[in-house]
C-alpha positions in Angstrom: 0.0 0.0 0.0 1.2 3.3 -0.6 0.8 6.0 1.8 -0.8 9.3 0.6 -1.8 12.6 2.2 -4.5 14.9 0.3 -2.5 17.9 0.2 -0.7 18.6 -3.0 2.6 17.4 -3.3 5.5 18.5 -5.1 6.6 15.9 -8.0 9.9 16.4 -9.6 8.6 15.7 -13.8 11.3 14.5 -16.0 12.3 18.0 -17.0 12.7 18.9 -13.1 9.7 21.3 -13.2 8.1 20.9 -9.5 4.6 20.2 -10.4 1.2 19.5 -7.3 -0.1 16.4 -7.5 -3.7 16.3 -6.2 -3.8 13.2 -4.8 -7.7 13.2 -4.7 -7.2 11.8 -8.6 -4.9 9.6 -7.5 -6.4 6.2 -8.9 -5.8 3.5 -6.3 -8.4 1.3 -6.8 -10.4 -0.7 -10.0 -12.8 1.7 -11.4 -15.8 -0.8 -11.0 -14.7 -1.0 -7.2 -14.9 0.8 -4.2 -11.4 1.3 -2.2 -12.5 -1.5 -0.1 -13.0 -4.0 -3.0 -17.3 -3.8 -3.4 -18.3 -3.7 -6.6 -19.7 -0.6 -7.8 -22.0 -0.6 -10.5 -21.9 1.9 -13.7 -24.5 3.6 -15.3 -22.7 4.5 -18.6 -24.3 7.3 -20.6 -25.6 6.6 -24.0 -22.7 7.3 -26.9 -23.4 9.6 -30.0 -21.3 10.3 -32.4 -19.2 9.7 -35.6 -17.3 6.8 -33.6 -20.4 5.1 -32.3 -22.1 6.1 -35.8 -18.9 4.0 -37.0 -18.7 1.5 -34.5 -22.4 0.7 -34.4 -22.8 0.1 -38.3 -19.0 -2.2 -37.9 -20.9 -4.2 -35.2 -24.1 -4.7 -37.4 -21.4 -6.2 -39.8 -20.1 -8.4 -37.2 -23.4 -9.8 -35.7 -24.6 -11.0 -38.9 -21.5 -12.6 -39.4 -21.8 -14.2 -36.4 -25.4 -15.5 -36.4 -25.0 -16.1 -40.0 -21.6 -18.2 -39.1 -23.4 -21.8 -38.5 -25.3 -21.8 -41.5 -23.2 -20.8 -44.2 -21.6 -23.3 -46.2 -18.4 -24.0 -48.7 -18.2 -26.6 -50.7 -20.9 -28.1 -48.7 -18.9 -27.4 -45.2 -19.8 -25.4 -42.8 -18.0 -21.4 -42.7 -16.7 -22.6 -39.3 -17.1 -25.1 -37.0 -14.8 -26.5 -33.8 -16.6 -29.8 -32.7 -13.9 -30.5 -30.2 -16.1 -33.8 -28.8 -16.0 -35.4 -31.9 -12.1 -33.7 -33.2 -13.6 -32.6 -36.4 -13.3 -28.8 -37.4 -13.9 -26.9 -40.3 -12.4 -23.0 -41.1 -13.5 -21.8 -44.4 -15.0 -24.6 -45.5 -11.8 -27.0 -45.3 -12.4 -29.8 -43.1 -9.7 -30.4 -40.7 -8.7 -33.6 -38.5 -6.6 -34.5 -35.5 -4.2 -35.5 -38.1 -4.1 -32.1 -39.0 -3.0 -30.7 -35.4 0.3 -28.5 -37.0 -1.7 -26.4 -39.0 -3.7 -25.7 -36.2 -0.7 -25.1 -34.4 0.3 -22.8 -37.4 -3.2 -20.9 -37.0 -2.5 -20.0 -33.2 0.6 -18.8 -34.0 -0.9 -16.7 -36.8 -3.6 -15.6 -34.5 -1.4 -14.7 -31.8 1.4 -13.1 -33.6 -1.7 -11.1 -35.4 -2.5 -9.6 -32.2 0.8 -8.9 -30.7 1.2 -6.7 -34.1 -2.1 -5.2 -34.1 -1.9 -3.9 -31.1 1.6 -2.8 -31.2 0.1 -0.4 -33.7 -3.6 0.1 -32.4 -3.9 -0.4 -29.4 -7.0 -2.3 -27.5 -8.8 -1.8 -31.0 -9.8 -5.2 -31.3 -11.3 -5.2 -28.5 -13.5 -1.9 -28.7 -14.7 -2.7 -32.0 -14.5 -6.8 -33.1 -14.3 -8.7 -29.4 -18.1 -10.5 -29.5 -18.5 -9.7 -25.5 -18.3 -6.0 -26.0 -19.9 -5.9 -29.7 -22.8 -7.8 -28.4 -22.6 -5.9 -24.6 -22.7 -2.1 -26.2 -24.5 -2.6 -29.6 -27.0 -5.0 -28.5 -28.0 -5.7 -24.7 -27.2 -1.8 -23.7 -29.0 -1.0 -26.8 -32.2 -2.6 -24.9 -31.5 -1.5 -21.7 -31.3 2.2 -22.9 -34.7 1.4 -24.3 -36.6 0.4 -21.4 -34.8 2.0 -18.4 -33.4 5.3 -20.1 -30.0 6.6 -19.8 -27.8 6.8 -17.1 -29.6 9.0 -15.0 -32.8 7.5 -15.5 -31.5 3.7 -14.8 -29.6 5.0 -11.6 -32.9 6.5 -10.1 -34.9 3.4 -10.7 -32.5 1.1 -9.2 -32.8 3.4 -6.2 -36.3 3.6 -6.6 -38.9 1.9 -4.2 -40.3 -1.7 -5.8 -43.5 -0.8 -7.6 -45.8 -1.8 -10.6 -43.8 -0.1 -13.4 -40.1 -0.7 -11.7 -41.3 -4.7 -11.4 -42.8 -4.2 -15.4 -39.5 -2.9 -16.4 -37.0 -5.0 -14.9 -39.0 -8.6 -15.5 -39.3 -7.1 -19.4 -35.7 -6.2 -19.6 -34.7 -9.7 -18.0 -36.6 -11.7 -20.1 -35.4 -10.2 -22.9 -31.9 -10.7 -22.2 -32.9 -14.0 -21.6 -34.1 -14.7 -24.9 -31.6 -12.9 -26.1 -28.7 -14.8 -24.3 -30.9 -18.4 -25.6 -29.8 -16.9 -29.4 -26.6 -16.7 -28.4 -25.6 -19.2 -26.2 -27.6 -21.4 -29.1 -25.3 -19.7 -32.0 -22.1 -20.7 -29.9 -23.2 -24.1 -29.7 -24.2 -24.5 -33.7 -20.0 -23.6 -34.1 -19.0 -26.4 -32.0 -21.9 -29.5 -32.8 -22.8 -27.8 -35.9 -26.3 -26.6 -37.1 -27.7 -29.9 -38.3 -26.8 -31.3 -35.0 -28.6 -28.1 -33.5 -31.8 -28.4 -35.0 -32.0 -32.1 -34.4 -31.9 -31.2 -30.2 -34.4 -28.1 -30.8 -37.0 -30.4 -33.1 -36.6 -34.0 -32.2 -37.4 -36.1 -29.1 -35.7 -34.3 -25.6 -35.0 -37.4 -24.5 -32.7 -38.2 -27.2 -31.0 -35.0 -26.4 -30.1 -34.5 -23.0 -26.8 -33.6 -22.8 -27.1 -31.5 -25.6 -30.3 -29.7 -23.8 -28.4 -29.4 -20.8 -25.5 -27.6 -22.7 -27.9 -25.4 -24.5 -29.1 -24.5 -21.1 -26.4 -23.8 -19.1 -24.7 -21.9 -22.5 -28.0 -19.7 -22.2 -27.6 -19.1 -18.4 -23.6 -18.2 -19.2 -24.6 -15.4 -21.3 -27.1 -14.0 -19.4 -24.9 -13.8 -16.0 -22.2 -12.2 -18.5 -24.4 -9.8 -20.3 -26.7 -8.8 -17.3 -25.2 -8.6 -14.4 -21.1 -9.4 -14.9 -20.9 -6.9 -17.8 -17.3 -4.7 -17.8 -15.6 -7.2 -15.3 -15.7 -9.9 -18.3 -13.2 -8.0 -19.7 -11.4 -6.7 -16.4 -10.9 -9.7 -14.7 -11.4 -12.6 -17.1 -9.7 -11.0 -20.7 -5.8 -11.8 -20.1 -5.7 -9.3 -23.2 -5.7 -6.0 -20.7 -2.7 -7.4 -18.9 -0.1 -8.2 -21.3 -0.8 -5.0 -23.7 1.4 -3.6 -21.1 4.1 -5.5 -22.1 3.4 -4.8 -25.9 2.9 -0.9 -25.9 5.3 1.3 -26.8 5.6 5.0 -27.0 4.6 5.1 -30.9 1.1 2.7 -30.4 -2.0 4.3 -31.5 -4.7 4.4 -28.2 -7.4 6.2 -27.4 -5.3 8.9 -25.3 -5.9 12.4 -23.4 -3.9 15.7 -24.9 -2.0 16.8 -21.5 -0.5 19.1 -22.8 -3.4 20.9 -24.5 -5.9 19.7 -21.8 -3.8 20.7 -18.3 -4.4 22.4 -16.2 -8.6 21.8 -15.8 -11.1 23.8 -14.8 -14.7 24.8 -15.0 -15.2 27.2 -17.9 -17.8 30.1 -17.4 -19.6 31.7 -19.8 -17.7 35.4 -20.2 -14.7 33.5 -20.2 -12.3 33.6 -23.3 -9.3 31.1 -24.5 -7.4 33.9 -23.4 -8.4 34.6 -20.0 -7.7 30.9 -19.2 -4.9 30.3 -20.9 -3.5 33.6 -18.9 -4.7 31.9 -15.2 -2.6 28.9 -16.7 -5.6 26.6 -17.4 -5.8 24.4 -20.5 -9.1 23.3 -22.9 -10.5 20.4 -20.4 -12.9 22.3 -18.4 -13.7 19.2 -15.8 -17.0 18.5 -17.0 -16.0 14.4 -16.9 -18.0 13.9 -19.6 -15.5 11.1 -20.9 -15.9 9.3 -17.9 -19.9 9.6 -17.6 -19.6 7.8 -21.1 -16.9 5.2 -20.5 -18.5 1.4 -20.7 -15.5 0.3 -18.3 -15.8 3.4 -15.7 -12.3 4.9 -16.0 -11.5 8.2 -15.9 -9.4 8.1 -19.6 -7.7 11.7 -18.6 -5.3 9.3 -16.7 -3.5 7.8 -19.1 -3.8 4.4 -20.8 -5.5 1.8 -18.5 -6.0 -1.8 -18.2 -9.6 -1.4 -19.1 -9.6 1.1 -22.1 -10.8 -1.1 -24.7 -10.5 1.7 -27.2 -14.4 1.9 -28.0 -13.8 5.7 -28.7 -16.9 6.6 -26.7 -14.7 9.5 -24.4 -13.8 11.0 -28.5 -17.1 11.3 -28.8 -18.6 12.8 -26.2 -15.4 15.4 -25.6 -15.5 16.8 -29.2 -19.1 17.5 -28.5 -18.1 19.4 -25.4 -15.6 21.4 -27.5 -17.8 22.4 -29.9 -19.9 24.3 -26.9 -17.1 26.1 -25.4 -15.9 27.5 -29.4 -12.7 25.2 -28.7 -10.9 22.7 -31.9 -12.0 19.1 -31.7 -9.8 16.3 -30.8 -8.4 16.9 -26.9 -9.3 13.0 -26.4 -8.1 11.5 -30.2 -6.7 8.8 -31.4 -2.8 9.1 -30.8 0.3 8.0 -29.9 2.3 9.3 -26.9 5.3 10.6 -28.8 2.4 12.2 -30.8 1.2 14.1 -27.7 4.8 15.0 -26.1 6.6 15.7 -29.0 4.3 16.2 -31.8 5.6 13.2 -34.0 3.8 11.7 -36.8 2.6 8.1 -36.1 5.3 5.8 -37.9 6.3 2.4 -38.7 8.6 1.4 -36.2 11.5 -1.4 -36.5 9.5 -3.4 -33.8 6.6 -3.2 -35.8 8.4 -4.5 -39.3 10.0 -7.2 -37.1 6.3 -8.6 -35.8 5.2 -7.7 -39.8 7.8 -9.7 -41.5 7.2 -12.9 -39.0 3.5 -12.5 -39.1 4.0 -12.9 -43.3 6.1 -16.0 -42.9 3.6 -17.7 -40.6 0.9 -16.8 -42.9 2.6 -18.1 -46.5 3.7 -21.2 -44.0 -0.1 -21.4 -43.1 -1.3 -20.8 -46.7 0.9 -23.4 -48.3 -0.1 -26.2 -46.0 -3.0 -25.5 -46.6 -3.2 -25.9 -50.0 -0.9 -28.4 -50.6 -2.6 -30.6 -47.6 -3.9 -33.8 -49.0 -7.5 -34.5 -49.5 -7.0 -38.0 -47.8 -5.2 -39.3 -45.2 -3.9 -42.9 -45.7 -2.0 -45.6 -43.5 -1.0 -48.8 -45.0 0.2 -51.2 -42.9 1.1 -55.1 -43.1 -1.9 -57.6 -41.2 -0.2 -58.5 -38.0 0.9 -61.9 -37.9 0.5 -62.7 -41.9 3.3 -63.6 -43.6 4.1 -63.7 -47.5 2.4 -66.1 -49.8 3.9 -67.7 -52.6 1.5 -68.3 -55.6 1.6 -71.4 -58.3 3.3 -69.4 -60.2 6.0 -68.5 -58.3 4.7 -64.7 -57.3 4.5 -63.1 -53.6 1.9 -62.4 -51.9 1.4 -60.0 -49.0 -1.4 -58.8 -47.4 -1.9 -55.2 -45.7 -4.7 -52.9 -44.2 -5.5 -49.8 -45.1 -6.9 -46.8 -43.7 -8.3 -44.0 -45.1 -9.7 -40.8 -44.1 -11.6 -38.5 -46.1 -11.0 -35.0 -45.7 -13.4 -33.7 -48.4 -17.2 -33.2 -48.3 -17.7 -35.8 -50.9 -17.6 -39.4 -51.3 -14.6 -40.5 -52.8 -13.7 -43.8 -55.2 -10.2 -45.0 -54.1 -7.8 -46.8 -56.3 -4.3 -48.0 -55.3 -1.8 -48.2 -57.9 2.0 -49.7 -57.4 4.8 -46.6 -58.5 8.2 -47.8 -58.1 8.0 -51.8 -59.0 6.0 -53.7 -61.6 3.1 -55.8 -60.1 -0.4 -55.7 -59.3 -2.4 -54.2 -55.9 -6.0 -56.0 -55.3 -8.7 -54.0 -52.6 -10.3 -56.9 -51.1 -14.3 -57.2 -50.6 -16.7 -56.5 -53.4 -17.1 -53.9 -56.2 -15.6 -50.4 -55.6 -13.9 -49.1 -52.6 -15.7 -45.6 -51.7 -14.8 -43.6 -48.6 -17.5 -41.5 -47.4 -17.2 -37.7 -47.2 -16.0 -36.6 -43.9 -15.4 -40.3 -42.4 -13.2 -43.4 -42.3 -13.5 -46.4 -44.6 -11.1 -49.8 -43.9 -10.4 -52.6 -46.1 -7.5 -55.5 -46.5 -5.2 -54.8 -49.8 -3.1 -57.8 -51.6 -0.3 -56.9 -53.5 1.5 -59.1 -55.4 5.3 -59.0 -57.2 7.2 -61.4 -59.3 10.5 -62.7 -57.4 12.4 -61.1 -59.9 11.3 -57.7 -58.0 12.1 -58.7 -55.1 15.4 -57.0 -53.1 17.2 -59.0 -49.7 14.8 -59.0 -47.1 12.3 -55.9 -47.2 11.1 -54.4 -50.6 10.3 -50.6 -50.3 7.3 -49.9 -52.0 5.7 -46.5 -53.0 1.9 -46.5 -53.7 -0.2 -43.9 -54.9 -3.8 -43.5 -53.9 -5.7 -42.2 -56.5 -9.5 -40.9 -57.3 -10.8 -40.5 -60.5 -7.3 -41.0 -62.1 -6.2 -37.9 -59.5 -3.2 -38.9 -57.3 -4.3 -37.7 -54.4 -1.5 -39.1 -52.0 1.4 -41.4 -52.1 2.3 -43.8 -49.2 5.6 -45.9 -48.2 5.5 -49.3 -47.2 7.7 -52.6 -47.0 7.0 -56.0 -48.9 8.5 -58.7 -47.6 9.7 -62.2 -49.5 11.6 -65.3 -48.9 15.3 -65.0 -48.5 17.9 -66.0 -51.5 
């Protein structure tokens, strides 16, 4: 704990100007907490804007996405789906199996290294204006809320408000709703990682069937509704490891949502027969303390601070100071979008060598990612020899030997497999009757017999290369031994 008194006292800045610090705005505490740790609830005050204006028609983008996500098909596979339970997972319409765990691997390292860059640059930006918990929290559930309680003020009164008929009306109507609400979603989430089909088989068919996917449904329902009504801001406070470690990836040339010290300081009040001029001459700057930022902020903080764990960059603070400057005659952009070597020293935001560093390895990872991608197999094949069976000679003095195969189907359609010998002369049989088809999506097994003249034959173990092919398509080549009598 760090002792404080309330009187002003002198700092030494790094220039070695003595400056007051007024430790009454000293921030020692969360700003959805009291100092001793209760949780304090916030009644933000509704955005408006050309951020929100910007934000809210980006978020109707994303939300249609999003519900849209489950149902939306390539090549007859699904836009995206992680079914973890049964390892089977489709991005962009490729399916993807356990056996395909590096490019996964490959992906995270994309999608982390994608981060690290983006917010090198930017800032929190991802999460003020793409994360689903605060697109859905601002543009949607506080959209509701506004609706039925009113803004800040009016919502802060009715909580405070005596139970009666229209305070009971409002709140059940504004709960159910974010139930239902909360049913979509949590419902959405679950079409990604069952899929859709799977979905509406639990909604229309028998509950009894169903009872582990009912119960999931269920508790994904009661999930979002604890996050969206009641947990909110802490979500991203105490549950988001995103706010902790930007720390470590800010520098001085990042792009946040950040307060104009030096244009802003000192504050305070501005009356009406007061000029520019007057204040600048009793040494105060353009913030005139009306904490309008902080009435508007989602996450409570008071953004004249400095950069904070919780900023999320939402750009609601922009907003609602520019409108404050336009009253008081004074130029927009006190709270902008800026860098801190932007505010100090007036420097242009630029690329730096950090930045081209993160750039040049995010590139790699993605041409690594793209290429594996695309040169990935459309089956996945294991041949190996029956345990226990040896070689067979024939009447005519050919060997025998007999293998199983495996062989998974990556695609979304059935596929005809044909085995063909590559490096040696002889012929390879699929056992069982007529063709042998692999289903789309699955995993078909059969015995193989392939057969050599002894003329083929090396000392001990024959290396053999096989192709697998579909449609006269070689679709993948496997290794594998043949084994013979000794000479």
């Amino acid at each position: 704990m760090i002792a404080h008194s309330k009187d002003p006292v002198p700092d030494q800045t790094p220039s070695g100007v003595a400056q007051d610090i007024n430790w009454d705005d000293f921030r020692d505490h969360l700003a959805t907490a009291d100092k001793d740790g209760r949780r304090r609830w916030l009644y933000p005050k509704k955005p408006a804007g050309k951020w929100h204006r910007r934000r809210a028609w980006f978020a109707v983008l994303l939300i249609v996405v999003m519900f849209a996500g489950p149902w939306i098909r390539i090549h007859g596979n699904p836009l995206l789906l992680l079914n973890i339970i049964e390892r089977r997972f489709s991005i962009l319409g490729h399916i993807f199996w356990p056996q395909d765990a590096f490019l996964f691997a490959v992906a995270m390292l994309v999608f982390i290294t994608g981060i690290i860059i983006f917010t090198t640059a930017f800032g929190r930006l991802w999460c003020g204006w793409a994360c689903p918990q605060t697109v859905m929290m601002e543009m949607v559930f506080r959209k509701i809320e506004n609706l039925i309680e009113g803004d800040a003020h009016e919502q802060r009164a009715l909580d405070e408000a005596p139970w009666s008929r229209q305070k009971l009306f409002k709140k059940v109507l504004k709960h159910g709703v974010f139930l239902g609400l909360s049913f979509v979603v949590g419902n959405t989430l679950l079409a990604y990682i069952i899929g859709s089909e799977q979905l509406l088989a639990i909604q229309f068919d028998d509950p009894a069937k169903h009872r582990v996917g009912l119960t999931f449904m269920v508790l994904f329902s009661l999930l979002f509704y604890g996050i969206f009504a009641r947990f909110r801001e802490q979500a991203c406070t105490f549950i988001c490891p995103y706010g902790r470690f930007q720390s470590a990836i800010l520098d001085e040339n990042s792009m946040v949502v950040a307060y104009d010290t030096k244009r802003g300081e000192k504050r305070g009040p501005s009356h009406r027969d007061q000029s520019h001029d007057h204040r600048a001459a009793a040494g105060l700057g353009d913030c005139i303390a009306c904490r309008q930022c902080v009435a508007v902020c989602p996450t409570g903080i008071d953004i004249r601070n400095g950069t904070q764990m919780e900023c999320v960059n939402c750009t609601a603070c922009i907003d609602a100071c520019d409108a404050i400057m336009d009253k008081v005659n004074r130029p927009r952009g006190l709270i902008r979008f800026a860098s801190l070597n932007n505010i100090e020293r007036g420097e242009r935001q630029r690329f730096t060598a950090r930045m081209q560093l993160y750039a040049v390895v995010l590139a790699a990872l993605i041409s690594l990612f793209l290429f594996l991608v695309f040169t990935r197999a459309e089956v996945g094949t294991t041949l190996l020899r029956a345990p226990g069976a040896l070689f067979q000679k024939t009447p005519a003095g050919a060997i025998q030997n007999i293998y199983t195969i495996k062989v998974i189907n990556k695609t979304g359609r059935d596929l005809p497999i044909e085995l063909k010998l590559l490096n040696r002369a002889g012929t390879v049989r699929l056992m069982g009757a007529g063709t042998f088809i692999v289903p789309k999506e699955a995993l078909a097994q059969t015995s193989v017999l392939i057969e050599l003249e002894s003329a083929a034959l090396t000392e001990g173990s024959t290396k053999l290369k096989i192709g697998v092919f579909s449609g006269g398509k070689l679709l993948e080549t496997v290794v594998t031994g043949f084994v013979g009598p000794r000479r």
